[in-house]
KOLDO-944231 format. One line per 4 residues: for each residue x, y, z of C-alpha. Coordinates in Angstrom, 3 decimals, decimal comma. Example, Ala and Ser with C-alpha at 12.3 -4.5 7.8 and 13.67 -1.06 7.14 Angstrom:
<sites>
12,300 -4,500 7,800; 13,670 -1,060 7,140
</sites>
This chain:
<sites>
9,559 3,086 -8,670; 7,041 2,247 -11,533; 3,713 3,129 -11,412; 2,127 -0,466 -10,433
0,612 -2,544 -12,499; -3,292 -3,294 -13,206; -2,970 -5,820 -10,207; -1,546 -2,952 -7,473
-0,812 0,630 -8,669; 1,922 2,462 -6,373; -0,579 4,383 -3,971; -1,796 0,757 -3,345
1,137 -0,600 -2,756; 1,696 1,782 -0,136; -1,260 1,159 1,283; -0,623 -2,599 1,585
2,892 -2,136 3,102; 1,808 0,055 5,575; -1,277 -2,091 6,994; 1,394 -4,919 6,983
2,374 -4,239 10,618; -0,768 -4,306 11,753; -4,663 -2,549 11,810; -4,475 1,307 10,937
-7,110 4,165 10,979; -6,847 6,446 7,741; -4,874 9,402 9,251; -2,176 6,784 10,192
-1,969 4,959 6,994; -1,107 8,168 5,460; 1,626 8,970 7,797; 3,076 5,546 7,297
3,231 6,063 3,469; 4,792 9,777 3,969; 7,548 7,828 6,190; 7,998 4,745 3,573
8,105 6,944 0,717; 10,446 9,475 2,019; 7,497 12,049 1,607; 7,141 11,408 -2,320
3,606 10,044 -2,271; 0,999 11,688 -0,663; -2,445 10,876 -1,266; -5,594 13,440 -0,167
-7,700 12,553 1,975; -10,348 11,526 -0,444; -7,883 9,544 -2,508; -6,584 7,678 0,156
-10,436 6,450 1,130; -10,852 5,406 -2,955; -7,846 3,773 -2,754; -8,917 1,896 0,463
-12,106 1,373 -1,087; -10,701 0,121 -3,990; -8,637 -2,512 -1,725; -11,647 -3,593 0,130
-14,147 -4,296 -2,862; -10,992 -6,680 -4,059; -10,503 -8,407 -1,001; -6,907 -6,898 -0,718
-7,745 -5,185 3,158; -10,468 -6,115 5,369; -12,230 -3,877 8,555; -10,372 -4,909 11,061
-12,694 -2,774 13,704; -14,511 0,749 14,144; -14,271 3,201 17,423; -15,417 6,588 18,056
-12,727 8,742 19,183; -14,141 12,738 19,965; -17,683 12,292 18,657; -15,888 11,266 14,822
-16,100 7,518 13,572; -12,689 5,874 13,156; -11,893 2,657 11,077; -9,282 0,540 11,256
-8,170 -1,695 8,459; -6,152 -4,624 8,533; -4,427 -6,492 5,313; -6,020 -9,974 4,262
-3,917 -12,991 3,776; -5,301 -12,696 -0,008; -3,602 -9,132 0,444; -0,339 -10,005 1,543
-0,101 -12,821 -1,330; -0,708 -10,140 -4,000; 1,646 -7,467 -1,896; 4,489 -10,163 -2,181
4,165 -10,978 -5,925; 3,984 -7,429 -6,480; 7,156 -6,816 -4,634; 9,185 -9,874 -6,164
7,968 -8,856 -10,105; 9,388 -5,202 -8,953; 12,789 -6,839 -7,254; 13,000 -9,128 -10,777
12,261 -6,125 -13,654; 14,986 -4,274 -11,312; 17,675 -6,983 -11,244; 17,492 -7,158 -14,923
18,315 -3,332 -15,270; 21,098 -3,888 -12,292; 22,509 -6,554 -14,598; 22,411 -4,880 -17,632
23,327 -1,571 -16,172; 26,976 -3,236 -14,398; 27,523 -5,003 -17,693; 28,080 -1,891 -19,636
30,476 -0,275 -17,235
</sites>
């Protein structure tokens, strides 16, 4: 998969698609991504919070709502519509600059 674009890099991307069935807390968001990458991205801890950081100052996520669960603060974020616009144009330019390698690729077989 390519690395993203300036719009959404691939950690972002991630991100997005995971939120996408609903509010997660950070620990969750980064199992989701381990599952829907097969275990090939893995962001730390601290990356994952600049990434959703990142998202947030864009507009891309919002906080959806904040608990405390064992004494520790846990946030949940949610995907904005504004989000899932960009998460969908990102996934049909990647489905489009992969059909034209498909194509190419079957025409010199």
């Amino acid at each position: 998969m390519p690395r993203g674009t300036d719009e959404v890099s691939e950690p972002m991307y991630y991100v997005l698609t995971a939120l996408l069935d609903g509010p997660l807390h950070g620990h969750a968001i980064m199992k989701v991504i381990m599952e829907l990458s097969g275990g090939r991205v893995k962001p730390s801890v601290g990356t994952l919070y600049g990434i959703l950081e990142r998202l947030g100052d864009r507009g891309l996520i919002v906080v959806d709502r904040e608990e405390t669960v064992n004494g520790r603060g846990r946030r949940y974020f949610r995907i904005s519509d504004f989000g899932q616009g960009v998460l969908e144009a990102e996934a049909r330019r990647m489905q489009e600059a992969a059909a034209l390698v498909m194509k190419r690729s079957t025409a010199h077989a």
